[in-house]
BADRENMI-903085 format. One record per residue (C-alpha): x, z negated, y; residue in one letter. Coordinates in steps of 0.2 Angstrom, whole numbers, plus 2048, in hexadecimal, padded with zeros to 3 digits. Example, Ala and Ser with C-alpha at 12.3 -4.5 7.8 and 13.67 -1.06 7.14 Angstrom:
BEGIN
83E7D97EAA8447DC7FBS
This chain:
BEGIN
CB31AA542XCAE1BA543XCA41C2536XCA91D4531XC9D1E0533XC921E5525XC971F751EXC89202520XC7E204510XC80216506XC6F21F503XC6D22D4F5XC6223C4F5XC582394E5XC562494DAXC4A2504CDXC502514B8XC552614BEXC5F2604CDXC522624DBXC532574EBXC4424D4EBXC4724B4FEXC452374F7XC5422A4FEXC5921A4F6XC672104F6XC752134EBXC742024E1XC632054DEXC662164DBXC702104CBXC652034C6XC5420C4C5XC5F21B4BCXC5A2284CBXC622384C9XC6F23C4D7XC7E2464DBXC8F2434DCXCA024D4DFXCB024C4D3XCBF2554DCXCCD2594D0XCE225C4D6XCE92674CBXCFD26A4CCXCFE27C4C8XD1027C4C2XD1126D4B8XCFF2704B1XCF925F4B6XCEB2554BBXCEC2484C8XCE32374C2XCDE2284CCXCDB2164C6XCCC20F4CAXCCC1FE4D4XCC81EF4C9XCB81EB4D5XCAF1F94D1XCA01F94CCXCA22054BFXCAF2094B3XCBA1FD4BFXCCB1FF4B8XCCD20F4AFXCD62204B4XCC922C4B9XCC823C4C4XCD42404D3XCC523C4DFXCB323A4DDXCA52354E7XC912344EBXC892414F4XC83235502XC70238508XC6F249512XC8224C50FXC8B25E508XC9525F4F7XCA3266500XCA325C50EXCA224C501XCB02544F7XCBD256505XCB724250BXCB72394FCXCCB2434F8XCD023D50BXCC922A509XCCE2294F7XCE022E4F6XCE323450AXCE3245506XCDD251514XCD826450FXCCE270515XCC127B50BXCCA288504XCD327B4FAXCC32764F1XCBD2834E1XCAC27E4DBXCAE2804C6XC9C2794C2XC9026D4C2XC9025D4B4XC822534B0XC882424ACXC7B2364A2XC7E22649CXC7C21449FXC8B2074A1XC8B1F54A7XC811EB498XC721F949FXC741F34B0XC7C2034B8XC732134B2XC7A2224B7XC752334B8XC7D23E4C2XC7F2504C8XC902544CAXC9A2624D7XCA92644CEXCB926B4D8XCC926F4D5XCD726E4E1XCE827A4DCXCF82724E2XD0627C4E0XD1126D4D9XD0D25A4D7XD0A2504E5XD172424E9XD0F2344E6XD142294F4XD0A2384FCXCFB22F4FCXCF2222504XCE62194F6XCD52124FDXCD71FF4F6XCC71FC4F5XCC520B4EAXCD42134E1XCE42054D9XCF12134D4XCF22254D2XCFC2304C7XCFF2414BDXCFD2444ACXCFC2564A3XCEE25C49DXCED26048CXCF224D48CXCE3246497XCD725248BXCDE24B47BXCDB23A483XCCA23B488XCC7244478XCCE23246EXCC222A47BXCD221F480XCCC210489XCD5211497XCCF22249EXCBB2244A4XCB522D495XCB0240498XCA824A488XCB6257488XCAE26147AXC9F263485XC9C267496XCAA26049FXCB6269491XCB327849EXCBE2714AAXCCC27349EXCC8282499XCC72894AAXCD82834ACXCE028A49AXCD929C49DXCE129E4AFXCF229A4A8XCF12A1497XCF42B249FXCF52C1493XCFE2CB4A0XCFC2DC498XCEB2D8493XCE52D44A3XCEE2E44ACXCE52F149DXCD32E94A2XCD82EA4B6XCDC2FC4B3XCCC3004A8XCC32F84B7XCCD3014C1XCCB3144B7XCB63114BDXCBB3174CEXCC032A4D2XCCC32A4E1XCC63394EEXCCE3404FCXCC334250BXCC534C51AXCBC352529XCBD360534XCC335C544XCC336E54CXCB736E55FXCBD35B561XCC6359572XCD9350572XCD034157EXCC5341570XCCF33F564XCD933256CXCC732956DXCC432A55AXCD5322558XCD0312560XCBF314558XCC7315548XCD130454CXCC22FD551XCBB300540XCCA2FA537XCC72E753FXCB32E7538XCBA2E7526XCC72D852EXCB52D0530XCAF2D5521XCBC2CC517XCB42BC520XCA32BE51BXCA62C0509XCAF2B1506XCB82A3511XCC82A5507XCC82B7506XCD12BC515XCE22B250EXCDF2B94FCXCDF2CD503XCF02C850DXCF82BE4FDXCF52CD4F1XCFA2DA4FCXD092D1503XD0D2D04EFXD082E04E7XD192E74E5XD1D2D94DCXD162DF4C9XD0C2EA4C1XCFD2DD4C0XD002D94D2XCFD2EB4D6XCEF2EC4CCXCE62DD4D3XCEA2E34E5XCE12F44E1XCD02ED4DBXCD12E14E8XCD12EE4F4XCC22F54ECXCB62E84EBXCBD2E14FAXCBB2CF4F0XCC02C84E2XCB02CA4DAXCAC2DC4D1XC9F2E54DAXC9E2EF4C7XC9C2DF4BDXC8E2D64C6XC9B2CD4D1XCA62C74C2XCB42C04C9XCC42CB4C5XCD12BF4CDXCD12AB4CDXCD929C4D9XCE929E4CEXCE82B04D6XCE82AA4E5XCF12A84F7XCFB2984FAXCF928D50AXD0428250FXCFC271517XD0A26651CXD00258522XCF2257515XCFA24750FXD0823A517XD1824051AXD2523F50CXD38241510XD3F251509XD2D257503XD2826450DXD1626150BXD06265502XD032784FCXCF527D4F4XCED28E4EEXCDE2934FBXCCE2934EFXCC029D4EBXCB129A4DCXCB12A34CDXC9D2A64D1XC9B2B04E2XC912A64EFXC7F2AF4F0XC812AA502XC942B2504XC9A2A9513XC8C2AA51CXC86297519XC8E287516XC9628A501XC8A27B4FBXC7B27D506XC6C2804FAXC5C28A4FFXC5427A501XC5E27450EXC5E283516XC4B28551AXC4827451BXC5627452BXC4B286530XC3B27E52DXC4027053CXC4427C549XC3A284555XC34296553XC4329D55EXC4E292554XC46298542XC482A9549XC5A2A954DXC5E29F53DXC582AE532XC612BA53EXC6D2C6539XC792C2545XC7E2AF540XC8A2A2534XC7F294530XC88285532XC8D274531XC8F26453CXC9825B52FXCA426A52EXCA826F53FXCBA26553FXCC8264531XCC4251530XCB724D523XCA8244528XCA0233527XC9223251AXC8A227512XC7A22251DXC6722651DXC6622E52EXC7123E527XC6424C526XC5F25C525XC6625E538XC77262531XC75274533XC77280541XC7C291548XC8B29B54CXC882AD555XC942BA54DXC9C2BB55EXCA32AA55EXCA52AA54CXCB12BB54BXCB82B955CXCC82BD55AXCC42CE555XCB42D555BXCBF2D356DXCCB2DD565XCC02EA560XCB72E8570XCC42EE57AXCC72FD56FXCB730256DXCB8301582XCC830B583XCBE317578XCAF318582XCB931D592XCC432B587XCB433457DXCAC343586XC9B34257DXC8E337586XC8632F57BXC9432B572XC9B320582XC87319582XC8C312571XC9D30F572XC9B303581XC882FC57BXC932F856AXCA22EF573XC952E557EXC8C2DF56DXC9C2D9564XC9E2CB574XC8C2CA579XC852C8567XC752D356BXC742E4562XC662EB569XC6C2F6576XC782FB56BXC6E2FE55BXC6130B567XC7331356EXC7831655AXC6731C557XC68327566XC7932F563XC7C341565XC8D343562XC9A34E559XCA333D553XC9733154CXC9932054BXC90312543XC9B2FF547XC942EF547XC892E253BXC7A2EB531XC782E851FXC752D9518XC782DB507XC872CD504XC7A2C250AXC722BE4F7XC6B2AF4FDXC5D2B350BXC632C550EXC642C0520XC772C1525XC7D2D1529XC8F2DA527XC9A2E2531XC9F2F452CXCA3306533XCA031652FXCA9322539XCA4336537XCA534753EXC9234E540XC8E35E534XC83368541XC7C375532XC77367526XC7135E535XC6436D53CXC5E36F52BXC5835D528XC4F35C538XC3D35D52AXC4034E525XC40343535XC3234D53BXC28348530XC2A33652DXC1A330536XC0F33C529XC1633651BXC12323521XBFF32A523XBFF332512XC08323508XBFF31D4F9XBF830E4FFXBEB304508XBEB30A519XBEA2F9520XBFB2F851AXC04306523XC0A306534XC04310541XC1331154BXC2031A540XC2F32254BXC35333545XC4732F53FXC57339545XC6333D536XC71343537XC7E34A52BXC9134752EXCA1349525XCA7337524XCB833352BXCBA321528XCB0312521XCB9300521XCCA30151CXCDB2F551CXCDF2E8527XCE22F1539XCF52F1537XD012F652BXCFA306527XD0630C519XCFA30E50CXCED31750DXCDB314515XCCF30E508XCBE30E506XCB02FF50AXCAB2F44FCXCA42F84EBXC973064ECXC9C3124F7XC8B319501XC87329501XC7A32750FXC7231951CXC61315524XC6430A535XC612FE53EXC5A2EF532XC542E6542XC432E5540XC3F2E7554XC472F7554XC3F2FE543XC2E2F954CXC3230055CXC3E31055AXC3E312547XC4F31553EXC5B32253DXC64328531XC7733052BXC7C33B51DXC8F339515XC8C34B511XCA134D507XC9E339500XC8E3414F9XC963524F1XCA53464EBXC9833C4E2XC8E34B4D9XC9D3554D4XCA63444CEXC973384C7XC873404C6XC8C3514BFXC953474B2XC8633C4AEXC783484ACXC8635149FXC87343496XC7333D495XC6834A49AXC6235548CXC6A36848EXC5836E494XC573654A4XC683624A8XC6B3744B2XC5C36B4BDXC6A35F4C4XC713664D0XC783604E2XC6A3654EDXC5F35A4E6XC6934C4E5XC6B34D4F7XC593514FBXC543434F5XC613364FCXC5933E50CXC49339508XC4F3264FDXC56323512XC4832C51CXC39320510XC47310516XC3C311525XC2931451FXC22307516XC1E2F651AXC2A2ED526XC212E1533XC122DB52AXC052CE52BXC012C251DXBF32BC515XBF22AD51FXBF12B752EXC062B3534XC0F2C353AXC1F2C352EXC2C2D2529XC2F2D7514XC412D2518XC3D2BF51DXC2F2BD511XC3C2C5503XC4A2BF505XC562C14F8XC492CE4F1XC482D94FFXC582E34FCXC542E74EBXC3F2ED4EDXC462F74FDXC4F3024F2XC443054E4XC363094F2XC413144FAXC4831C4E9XC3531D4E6XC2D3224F4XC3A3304F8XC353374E7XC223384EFXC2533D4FEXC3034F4F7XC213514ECXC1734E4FDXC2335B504XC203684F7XC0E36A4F7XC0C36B50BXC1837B504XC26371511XC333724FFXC3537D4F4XC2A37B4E2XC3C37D4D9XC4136C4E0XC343634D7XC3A3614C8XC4E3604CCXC493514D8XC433494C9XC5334D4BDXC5E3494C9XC573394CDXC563344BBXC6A3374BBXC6C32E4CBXC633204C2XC7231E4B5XC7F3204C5XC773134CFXC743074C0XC863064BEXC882FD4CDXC832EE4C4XC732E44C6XC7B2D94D2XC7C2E74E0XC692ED4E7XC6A2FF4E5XC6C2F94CFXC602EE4CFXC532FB4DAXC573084CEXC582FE4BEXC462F94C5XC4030B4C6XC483104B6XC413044A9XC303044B3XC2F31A4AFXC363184A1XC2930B49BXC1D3184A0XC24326497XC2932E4A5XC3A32E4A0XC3B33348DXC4B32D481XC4E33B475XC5533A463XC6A33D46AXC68331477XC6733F486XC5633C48FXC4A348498XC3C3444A8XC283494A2XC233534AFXC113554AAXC102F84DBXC222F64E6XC1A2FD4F6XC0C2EF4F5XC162E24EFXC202E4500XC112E650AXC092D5503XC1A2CC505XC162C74F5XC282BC4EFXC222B94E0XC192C74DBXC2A2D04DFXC352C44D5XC292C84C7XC2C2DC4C8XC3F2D84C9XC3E2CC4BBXC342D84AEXC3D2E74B4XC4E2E54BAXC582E34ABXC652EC49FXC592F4493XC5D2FC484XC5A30C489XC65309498XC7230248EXC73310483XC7631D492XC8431049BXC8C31048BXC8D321489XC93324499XCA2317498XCA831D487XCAA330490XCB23254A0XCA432D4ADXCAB3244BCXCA13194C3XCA331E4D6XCB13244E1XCBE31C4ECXCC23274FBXCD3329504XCCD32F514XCDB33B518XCD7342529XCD732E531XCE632A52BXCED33C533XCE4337542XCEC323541XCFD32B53EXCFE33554CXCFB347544XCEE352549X
């Protein structure tokens, strides 16, 4: 007779007492017995409206706890395996329960210690624990229980399983419920303890921090076929923040669709539908990313064949997930890959390879993940190798064709030359997935319309700062205010020469950069259809200005360019920073705030974006960039060095008698007030935490003076090489010191919020929705 074959053996990846892979493998019953520190998944079915918990029993031959009612599934983390792809395997084989991601919420992480077994089983393990929301109980003839594994399942409440496990009842696996694992609990009591006219006064406080503005643009001079081009051009746009959506978070996309479909539907409803189209997430951009919304919130899918079929059951629906804590790495990256897989996986490639992995114009990835039937693991060969790319043209497909075609369609219709260049470089990018034609098109555009579409910054990315997202800004160019900025770009190659640094680090081959002021039309906005409400602005901060490209190539070869939002701009002063310096600059200085300088200087902040160090060579002789080296830094030190620098370089302005002398002290005023405006943004967002840098670094230096009724004054009477070094650590030690919530800060935020200064604006572009509606 036949023997069966032997099941493959399960290796772990042993971890630190911390938590950190020692990149050591060891067998899972070995593992248990030398008392190794592992990791290990708990998922958790949840039954929304009976408020239960889903339990199984475990199989009498286990080796641990055999027997007893325990979680809905757990497993190991096999050797080289993902949390999430462990999750979604261990749910299938226990109990035959087939979902995809955005069913699975990471709550936290539980460290389990203790010792079982007579002391022969000693387990201490990290747990990944998820929750999976069901709308209603699954029927339990549902499932298909894994023998070998799981003897029953069942529901039970769960202040009844919490009050068990608190009487350490001998038939449940016991869980300390008054410590760590309590959270799970809690999490589930404060979703459905909802104090609905609690919850709707703090949405609308959040709310009241935004101003709403009308914008508009003058349209007089531009053609009818024109016109009909900046229609489709506006379309276009309208599908970048469909992208958008994606990149944040996988679930996001069905969370926008399930609000606004139900905002009619209550006050609250309303209310969560409006700050969701501000932050574009259901994490505020205000409140370093606290989330505003939870799964409960949520859209509901339905997945009728997640489980058997069940007659007269028409199937499993569940609420499409998203964690309380926003990924660092939005959706850029696989939701459990850690920074040590990640360069690990980069660190095997070939240069080509490490190259396009830190590209802008990627997803990272995985094998393991690529279909919507969990994986095998379980085996010692499963490595690093898991990982790969996806080009933003295969990844968005769907609708960079879409805008492909418009942006064609507009590119034969426009009269301006250029403009085509761009229009058809632009279209070509979104299916070729190389910008660089079309990034030197944009930077070359001279053009009544301007039009910036595609993938540029990479601030979502909080991970590496690699990934880039796609947005649109679409404007009408301001000639006057263009003419008189030409100084400016002019002069971008002497202020390099003249930049208070070591020469060695300064480049010799700075490219004057264009600017151009335009009255802005359109930026983001609402899905493509139903355009009943009107067009909204991106998410969180809205810019006032922007330096492009970010591509290192072209700030090499060509320089940047840069465009003014000359109305977001005046909207900002007269709304925020007027207010601000009223409410915390002493009476003497505050007639020194005034507009010009304001937006002097947010000429200069985007002008010094490109001086400075960008390609650089290390100390052990590698040629690197500030970006890669960085990282997650990089966003942050760029603007404080440009805040910084562009503060130098009007004071270089002024004494070649280029400015006038009056600037020289507004500059410094206004900045002082901009500080307070941008701190506001949170220290999550990289223009807070630049300019809470730059705040408590002067204000440790007595530049900045606090005075006696809390207004404060500018005294009149190390970032640039840090970024030149590449030096991570020397920059995680600047932001450590310096970016933080000081008490001097706090006083002036305070201030501000008990006299409601807005926060910033949220424009209703009124021209592009005349244009979209078919009124001239």
């Amino acid at each position: 007779m036949d023997e069966p074959p032997a099941q493959p053996q399960e290796y772990l990846d042993v971890l630190t007492k911390t938590g950190q892979n020692t990149r050591v493998r060891k067998l899972r019953g070995d593992v248990h017995r030398d008392g190794d520190y592992h990791r290990a998944v708990h998922v958790w079915i949840y039954s929304e409206s009976t408020n239960e918990l889903l339990l199984q029993k475990r199989a009498d031959c286990k080796d641990s706890w055999p027997g007893q009612w325990d979680i809905s599934s757990a497993g190991h983390i096999s050797a080289g395996d993902s949390s999430l792809i462990t999750a979604r395997r261990e749910l299938q084989e226990e109990l035959g329960v087939n979902l995809p991601e955005d069913a699975f919420e990471l709550l936290f992480v539980f460290l389990q210690e203790c010792i079982i077994n007579d002391g022969n089983y000693i387990n201490n393990e990290y747990n990944d624990v998820y929750l999976v929301t069901t709308i209603a109980p699954i029927p339990l003839e549902a499932f298909s229980l894994q023998e070998s594994e799981v003897s029953a399942v069942k529901y039970i409440s769960c202040d009844e399983y919490k009050s068990l496990l608190a009487k350490d009842d001998p038939d449940y696996v016991p869980y300390d419920v008054n410590g760590q694992y309590g959270e799970l609990f809690n999490y589930i009591a404060q979703r459905y303890k909802e104090n609905v006219e609690e919850r709707s006064l703090a949405l609308q406080r959040q709310l009241n921090r935004y101003a709403p503005i009308p914008l508009s643009a003058e349209l007089g001079g531009i053609s009818d076929s024109d016109k009909e081009a900046l229609v489709l051009v506006l379309k276009a746009a309208m599908i970048m923040d469909d992208i958008f959506h994606q990149q944040v978070c996988a679930s996001n996309p069905a969370l926008r669709d399930w609000l606004k479909e139900h905002a009619d539907t209550s006050p609250l409803n309303k209310l969560k539908w409006k700050y969701f189209g501000i932050n574009k997430s259901p994490w505020s951009c205000l409140d370093e990313n606290q989330a505003f919304l939870s799964t409960a919130d949520s859209a509901i899918i339905m997945h009728s064949h997640a489980t058997k079929l069940v007659s007269g059951w028409k199937g499993l629906e569940y609420k499409a997930a998203f964690p309380l804590a926003k990924s660092p790495g939005a959706n850029f990256y696989p939701s459990d890959m850690d920074k040590l897989e990640f360069e690990l996986w980069k660190n095997s490639l070939s240069e080509d390879e490490r190259q396009e992995a830190m590209g802008f114009f990627n997803v990272i990835k995985r094998h393991s993940g690529v279909t919507d039937t969990p994986s095998d693991g379980g085996n010692a060969d499963q490595s690093i190798h898991d990982l790969y790319c996806v080009p933003f043209s295969q990844e968005y497909w769907s609708y960079l064709t879409k805008a492909s075609e418009l942006l064609y369609k507009a590119a034969e219709l426009t009269s301006f030359s250029n403009l085509k260049k761009l229009l058809y470089s632009k279209a070509d990018a979104f299916l070729s997935n190389d910008y660089y034609d079309s990034d030197i098109a944009w930077m070359e555009l001279d053009s009544k319309l301007d039009v910036t579409i595609g993938p540029y910054e990479t601030y979502e990315d909080a991970l590496f700062g690699y990934k880039a997202t796609f947005e649109a800004f679409i404007g009408v160019r301001d000639d006057d205010a263009t003419a008189k900025l030409k100084l400016f770009g002019d002069n971008l190659l002497v202020l390099e020469q003249n930049l208070p640094m070591k020469d060695t680090f300064k480049s010799k081959d700075v490219t004057a950069a264009p600017i151009r002021v335009i009255q802005l039309l359109y930026n983001a906005g609402k899905k493509r259809f139903k355009m009943l409400v009107l067009l909204q602005d991106v998410k969180g901060p809205q810019t006032v200005a922007f330096n492009l490209p970010n591509d290192e190539r072209i700030v090499k070869d060509r320089g940047t360019s840069m465009v003014m939002l000359k109305n977001v701009s005046e909207a900002k002063f007269k709304h925020i920073l007027f207010p601000i310096a009223e409410g915390c600059i002493s009476k003497e200085q505050q007639e020194l705030v005034d507009f010009d300088s304001f937006f002097t200087h947010t000429i200069c902040h985007e002008c010094c974006h490109g001086i400075g160090p960008h390609s650089i060579v290390l100390p052990d002789g590698r040629k690197s960039t500030v970006r890669l080296e960085l990282q997650e830094l990089h966003s942050a030190l760029e603007e404080a060095k440009a805040d910084i620098v562009g503060l130098w370089a009007l004071n270089f302005f002024i004494s070649q008698n280029l400015l006038p002398s009056s600037l020289c002290k507004s500059m410094y005023v206004s900045f002082l007030a901009g500080c307070f405006r941008s701190v506001r943004f949170g220290l999550d967002e990289a223009h807070g935490k630049g300019q809470a840098l730059q705040f408590n670094w002067l204000f440790e230096k007595e530049a900045f003076i606090l005075h006696p009724d809390g207004r404060f004054s500018v005294d009149f009477d190390k970032i640039l090489t840090i970024q030149a070094t590449g030096d991570k650590i020397a920059a995680s030690s600047l932001l450590e010191k310096y970016c933080k919530i000081t008490n001097p800060l706090r006083l002036a935020l305070d201030k501000l919020e008990s006299a409601e200064v807005p926060v910033d604006i949220t424009p209703t572009f009124t021209t592009a929705n005349q244009l979209l509606h078919g009124r001239p």
